[in-house]
TIRO-2110 file (N, C-alpha, C; in Angstrom, 1 decimal):
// TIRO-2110
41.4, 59.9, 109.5, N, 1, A
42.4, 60.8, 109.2, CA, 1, A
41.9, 62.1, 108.7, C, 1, A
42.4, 63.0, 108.8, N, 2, A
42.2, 64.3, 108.9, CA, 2, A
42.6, 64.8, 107.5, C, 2, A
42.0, 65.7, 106.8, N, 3, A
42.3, 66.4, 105.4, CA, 3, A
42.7, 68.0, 105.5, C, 3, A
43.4, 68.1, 105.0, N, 4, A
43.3, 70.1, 105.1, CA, 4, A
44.0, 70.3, 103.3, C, 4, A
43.3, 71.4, 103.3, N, 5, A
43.9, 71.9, 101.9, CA, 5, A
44.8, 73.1, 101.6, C, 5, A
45.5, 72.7, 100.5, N, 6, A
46.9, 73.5, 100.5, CA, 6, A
45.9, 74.9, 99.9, C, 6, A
46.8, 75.9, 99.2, N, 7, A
46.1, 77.0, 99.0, CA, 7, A
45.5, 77.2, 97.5, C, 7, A
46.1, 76.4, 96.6, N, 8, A
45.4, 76.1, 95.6, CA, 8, A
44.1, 75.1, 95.6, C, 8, A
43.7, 74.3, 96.6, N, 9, A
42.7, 73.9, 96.8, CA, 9, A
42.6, 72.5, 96.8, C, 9, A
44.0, 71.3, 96.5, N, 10, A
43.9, 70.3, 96.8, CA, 10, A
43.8, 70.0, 97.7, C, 10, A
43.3, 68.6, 98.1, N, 11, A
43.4, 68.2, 99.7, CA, 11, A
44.7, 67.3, 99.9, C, 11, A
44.7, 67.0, 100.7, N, 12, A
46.0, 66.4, 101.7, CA, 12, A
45.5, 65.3, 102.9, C, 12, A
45.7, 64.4, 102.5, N, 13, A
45.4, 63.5, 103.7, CA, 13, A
46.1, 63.6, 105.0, C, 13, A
46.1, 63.6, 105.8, N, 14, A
47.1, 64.2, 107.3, CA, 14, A
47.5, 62.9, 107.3, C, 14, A
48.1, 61.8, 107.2, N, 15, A
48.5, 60.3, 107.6, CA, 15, A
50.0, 60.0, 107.8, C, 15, A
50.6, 61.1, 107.7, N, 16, A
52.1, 60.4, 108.0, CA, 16, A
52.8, 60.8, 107.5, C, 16, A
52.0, 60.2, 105.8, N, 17, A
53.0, 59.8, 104.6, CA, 17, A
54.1, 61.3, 103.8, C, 17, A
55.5, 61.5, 104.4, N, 18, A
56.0, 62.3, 104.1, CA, 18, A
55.8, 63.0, 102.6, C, 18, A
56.5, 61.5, 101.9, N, 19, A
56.0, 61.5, 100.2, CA, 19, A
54.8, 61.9, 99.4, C, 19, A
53.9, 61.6, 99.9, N, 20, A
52.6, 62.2, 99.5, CA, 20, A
52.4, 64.0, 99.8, C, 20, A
53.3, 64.3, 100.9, N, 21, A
52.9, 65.5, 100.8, CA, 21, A
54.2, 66.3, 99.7, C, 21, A
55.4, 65.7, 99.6, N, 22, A
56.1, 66.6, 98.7, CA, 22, A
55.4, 66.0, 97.2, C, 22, A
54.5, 65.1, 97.1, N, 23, A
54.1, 64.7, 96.0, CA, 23, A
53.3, 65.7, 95.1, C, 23, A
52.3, 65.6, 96.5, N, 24, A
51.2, 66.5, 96.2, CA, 24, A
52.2, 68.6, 96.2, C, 24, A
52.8, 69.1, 96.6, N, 25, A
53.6, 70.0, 96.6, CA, 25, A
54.5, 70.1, 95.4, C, 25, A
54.9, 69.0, 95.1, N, 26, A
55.4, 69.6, 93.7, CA, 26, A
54.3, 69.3, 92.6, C, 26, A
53.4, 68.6, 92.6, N, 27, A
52.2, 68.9, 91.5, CA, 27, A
51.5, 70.4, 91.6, C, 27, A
51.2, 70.2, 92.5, N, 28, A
50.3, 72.1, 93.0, CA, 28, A
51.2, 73.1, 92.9, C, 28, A
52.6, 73.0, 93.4, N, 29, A
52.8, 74.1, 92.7, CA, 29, A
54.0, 74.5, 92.0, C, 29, A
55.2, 73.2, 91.7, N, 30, A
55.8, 73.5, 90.8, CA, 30, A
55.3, 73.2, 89.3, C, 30, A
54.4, 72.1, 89.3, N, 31, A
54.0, 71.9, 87.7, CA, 31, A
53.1, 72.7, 87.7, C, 31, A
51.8, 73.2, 88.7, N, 32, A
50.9, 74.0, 87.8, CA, 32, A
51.4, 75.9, 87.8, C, 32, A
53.0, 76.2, 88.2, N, 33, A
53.5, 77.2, 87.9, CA, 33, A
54.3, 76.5, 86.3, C, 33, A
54.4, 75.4, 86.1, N, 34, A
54.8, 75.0, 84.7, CA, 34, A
56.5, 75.3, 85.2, C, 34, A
56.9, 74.9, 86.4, N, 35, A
58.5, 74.4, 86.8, CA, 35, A
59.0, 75.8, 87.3, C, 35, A
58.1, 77.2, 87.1, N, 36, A
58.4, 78.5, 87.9, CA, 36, A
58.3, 78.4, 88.8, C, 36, A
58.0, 77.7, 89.8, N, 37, A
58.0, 78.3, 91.1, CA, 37, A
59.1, 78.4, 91.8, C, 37, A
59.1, 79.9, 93.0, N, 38, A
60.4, 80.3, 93.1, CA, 38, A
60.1, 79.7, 94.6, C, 38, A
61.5, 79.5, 95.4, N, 39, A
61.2, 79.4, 96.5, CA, 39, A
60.7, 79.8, 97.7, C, 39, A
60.4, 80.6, 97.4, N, 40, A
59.3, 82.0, 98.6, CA, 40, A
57.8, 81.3, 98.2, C, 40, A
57.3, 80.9, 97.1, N, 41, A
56.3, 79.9, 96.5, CA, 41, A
56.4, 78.4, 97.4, C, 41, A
57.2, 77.8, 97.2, N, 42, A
57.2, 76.7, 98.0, CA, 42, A
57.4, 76.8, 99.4, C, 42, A
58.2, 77.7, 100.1, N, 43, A
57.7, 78.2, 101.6, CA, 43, A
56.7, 78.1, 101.7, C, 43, A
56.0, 79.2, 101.0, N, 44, A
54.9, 79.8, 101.3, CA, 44, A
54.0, 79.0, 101.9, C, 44, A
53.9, 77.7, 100.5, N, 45, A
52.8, 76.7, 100.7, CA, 45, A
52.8, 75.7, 101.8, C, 45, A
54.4, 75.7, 102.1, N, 46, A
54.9, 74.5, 103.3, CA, 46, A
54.5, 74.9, 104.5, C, 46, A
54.8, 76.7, 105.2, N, 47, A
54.2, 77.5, 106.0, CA, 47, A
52.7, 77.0, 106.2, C, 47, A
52.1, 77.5, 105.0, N, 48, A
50.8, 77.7, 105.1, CA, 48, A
50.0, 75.9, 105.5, C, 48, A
50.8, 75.2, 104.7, N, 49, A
50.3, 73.6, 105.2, CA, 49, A
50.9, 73.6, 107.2, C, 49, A
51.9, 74.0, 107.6, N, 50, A
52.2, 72.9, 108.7, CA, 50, A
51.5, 74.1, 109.3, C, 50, A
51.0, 75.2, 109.2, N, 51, A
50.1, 75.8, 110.1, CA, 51, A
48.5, 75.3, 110.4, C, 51, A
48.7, 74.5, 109.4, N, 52, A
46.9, 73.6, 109.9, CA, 52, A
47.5, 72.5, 110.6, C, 52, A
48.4, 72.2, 110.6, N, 53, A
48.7, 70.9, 111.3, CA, 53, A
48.6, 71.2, 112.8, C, 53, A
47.9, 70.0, 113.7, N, 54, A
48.5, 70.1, 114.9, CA, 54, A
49.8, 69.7, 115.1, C, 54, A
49.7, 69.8, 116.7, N, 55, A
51.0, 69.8, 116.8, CA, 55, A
51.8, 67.9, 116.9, C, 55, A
51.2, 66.8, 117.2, N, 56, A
51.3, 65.6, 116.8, CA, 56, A
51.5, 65.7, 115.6, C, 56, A
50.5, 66.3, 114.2, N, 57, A
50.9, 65.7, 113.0, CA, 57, A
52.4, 66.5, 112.7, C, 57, A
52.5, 68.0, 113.7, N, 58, A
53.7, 68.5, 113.1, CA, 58, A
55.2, 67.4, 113.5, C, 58, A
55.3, 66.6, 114.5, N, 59, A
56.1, 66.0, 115.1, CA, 59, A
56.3, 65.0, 114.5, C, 59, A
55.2, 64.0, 113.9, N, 60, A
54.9, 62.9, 113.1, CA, 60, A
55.6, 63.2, 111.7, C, 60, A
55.1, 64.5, 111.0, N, 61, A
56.1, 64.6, 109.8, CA, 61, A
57.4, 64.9, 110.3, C, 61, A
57.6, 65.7, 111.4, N, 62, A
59.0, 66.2, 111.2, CA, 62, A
59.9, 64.4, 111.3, C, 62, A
59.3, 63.7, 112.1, N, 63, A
60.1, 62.3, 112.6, CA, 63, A
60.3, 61.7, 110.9, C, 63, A
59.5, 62.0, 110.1, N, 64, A
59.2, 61.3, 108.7, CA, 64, A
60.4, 61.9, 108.0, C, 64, A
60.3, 63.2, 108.3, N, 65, A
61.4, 64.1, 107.1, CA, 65, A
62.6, 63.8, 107.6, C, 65, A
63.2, 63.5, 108.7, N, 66, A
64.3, 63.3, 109.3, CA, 66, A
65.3, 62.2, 109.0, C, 66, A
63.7, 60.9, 108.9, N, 67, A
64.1, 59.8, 108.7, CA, 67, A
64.8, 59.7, 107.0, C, 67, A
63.8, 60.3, 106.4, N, 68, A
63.9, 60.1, 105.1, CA, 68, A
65.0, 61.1, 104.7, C, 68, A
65.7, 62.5, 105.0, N, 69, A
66.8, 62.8, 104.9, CA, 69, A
67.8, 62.1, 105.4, C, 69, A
67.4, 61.2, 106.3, N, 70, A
68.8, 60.8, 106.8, CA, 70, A
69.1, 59.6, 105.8, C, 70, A
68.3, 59.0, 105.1, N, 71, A
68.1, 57.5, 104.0, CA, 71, A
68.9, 58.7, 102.8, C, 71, A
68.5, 59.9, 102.0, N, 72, A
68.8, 60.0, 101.6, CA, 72, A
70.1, 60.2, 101.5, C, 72, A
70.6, 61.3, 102.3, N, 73, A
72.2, 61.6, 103.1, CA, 73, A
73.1, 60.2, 103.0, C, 73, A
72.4, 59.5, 103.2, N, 74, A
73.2, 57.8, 103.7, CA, 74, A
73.8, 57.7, 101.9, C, 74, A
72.8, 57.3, 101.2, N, 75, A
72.7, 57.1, 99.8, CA, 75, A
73.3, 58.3, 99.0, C, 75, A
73.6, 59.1, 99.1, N, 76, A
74.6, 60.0, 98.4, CA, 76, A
76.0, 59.9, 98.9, C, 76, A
76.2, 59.9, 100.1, N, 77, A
77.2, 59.8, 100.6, CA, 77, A
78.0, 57.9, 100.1, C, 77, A
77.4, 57.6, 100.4, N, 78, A
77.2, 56.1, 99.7, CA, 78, A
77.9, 55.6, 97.9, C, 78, A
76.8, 56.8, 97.2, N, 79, A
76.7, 56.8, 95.9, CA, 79, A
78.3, 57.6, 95.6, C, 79, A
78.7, 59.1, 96.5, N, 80, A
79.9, 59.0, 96.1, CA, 80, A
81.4, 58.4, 96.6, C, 80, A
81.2, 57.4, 97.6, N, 81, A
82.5, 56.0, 98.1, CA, 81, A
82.4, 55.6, 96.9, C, 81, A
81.0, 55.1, 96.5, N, 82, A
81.5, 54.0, 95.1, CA, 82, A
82.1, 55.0, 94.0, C, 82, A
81.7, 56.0, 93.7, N, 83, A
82.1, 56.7, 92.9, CA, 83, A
83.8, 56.9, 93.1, C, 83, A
84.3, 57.2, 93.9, N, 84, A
85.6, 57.5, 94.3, CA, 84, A
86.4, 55.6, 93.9, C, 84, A
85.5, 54.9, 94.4, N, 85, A
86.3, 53.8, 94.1, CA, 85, A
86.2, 53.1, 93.0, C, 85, A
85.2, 53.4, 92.1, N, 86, A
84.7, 52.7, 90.5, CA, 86, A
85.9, 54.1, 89.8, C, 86, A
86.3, 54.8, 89.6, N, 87, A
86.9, 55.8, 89.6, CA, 87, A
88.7, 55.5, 88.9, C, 87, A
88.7, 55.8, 87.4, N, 88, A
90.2, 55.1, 86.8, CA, 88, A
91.2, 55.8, 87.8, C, 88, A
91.8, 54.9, 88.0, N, 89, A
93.2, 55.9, 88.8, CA, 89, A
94.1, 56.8, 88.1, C, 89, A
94.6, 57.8, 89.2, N, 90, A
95.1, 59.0, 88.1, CA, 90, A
96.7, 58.5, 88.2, C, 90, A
97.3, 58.8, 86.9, N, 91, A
98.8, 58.6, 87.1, CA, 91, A
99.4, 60.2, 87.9, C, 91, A
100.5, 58.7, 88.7, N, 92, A
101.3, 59.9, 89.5, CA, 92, A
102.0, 60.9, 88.5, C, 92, A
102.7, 62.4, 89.1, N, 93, A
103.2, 63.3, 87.9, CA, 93, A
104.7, 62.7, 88.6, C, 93, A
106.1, 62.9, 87.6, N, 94, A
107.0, 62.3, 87.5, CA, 94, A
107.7, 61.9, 86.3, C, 94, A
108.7, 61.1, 86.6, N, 95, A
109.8, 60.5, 85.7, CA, 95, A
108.5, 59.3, 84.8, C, 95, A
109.3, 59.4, 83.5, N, 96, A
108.4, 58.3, 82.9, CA, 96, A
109.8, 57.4, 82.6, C, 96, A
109.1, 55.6, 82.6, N, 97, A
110.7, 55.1, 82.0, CA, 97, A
110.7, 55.3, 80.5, C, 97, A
112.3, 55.6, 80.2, N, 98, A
112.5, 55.5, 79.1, CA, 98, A
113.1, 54.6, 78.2, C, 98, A
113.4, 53.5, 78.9, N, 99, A
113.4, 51.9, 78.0, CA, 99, A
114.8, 51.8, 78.2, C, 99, A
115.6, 53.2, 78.7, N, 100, A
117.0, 52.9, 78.6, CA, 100, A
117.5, 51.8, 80.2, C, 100, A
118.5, 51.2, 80.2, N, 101, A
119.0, 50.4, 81.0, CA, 101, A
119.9, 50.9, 81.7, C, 101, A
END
């Protein structure tokens, strides 16, 4: 497997693993900006990574990111059904009874 390094100077193993690279991307450069980094920052570095990539590893991650957005999407979408259904019911607006007969 193939290594390339981001622009702060870690390496990157080329192997697939989607998570490893947003791993390694938020270490390099959201925590060593200490949680500043702006988005034109994280571009920058994603740009500058999938430009060393060929074009298999570019297709290989994209298949990875896809998948794994679509797991996520599933799981939110998911997380709010139950939400809607764990959820106290609202009272209707209206006549309230008033005990009379």
């Amino acid at each position: 497997m193939r290594k390339v390094r981001l622009r702060g100077g870690a390496a990157l193993e080329l192997d697939g693993d989607i998570l490893a690279v947003l791993e390694l991307l938020y270490r390099e450069v959201t925590l060593k900006s200490q949680l500043r980094a702006s988005f034109e920052d994280v571009m920058a570095e994603i740009r500058g990574l999938v430009e060393k990539m060929t074009e298999d590893e570019r297709r290989s991650y994209l298949v990875e990111s896809l998948f794994l957005n679509s797991v996520t999407y599933e799981n939110e979408m998911l997380d709010a059904y139950m939400r809607k259904l764990t959820a106290p019911a609202k009272k209707k607006a209206g006549r309230r009874p008033t005990g009379r007969a």
